[in-house]
C-alpha positions as CSV (number, residue, x, y, z in Angstrom):
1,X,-56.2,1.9,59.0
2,X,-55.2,-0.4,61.8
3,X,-58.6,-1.1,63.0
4,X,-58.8,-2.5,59.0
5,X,-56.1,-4.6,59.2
6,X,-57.0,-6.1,62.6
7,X,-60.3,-6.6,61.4
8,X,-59.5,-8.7,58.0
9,X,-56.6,-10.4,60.6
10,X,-59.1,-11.6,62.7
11,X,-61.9,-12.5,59.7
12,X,-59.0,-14.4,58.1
13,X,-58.3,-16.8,61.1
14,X,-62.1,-17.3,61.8
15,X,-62.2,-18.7,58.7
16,X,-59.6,-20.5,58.7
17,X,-60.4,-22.5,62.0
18,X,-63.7,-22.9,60.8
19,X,-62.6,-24.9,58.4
20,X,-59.9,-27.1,61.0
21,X,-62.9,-27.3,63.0
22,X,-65.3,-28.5,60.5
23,X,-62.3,-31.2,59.5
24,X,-61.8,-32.4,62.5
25,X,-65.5,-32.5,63.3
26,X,-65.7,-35.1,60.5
27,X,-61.9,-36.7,60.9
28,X,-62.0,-37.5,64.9
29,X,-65.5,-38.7,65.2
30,X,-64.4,-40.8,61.8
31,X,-61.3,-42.3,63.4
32,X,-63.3,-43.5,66.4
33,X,-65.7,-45.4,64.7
34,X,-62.9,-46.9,62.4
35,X,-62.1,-48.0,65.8
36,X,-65.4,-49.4,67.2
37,X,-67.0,-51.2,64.0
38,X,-65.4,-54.1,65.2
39,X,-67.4,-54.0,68.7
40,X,-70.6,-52.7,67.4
41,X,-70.5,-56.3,64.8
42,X,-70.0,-58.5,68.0
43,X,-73.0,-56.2,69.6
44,X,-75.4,-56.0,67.1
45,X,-74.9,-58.5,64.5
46,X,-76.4,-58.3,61.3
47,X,-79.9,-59.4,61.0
48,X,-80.2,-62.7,58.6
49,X,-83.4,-62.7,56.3
């Protein structure tokens, strides 16, 4: 019976830092280019047809 419980402890917090990983996958990487746009417009400015 405990190797049941440690097993649905353990499946619950693999889920649950999946999903902290997959929002900070999006959110960091997000934040940082918040950041840089700026930069990257004085780099490479927009083509004019």
């Amino acid at each position: 019976m405990t190797l049941l419980f440690d097993t649905c402890a353990m499946m619950i917090s693999v889920v649950f830092l999946s999903i902290v990983g997959m929002v900070a996958g999006v959110a960091i990487p997000g934040l940082f280019m918040v950041a840089a746009a700026p930069w990257l417009d004085w780099i490479l400015p927009v083509r004019k047809k």
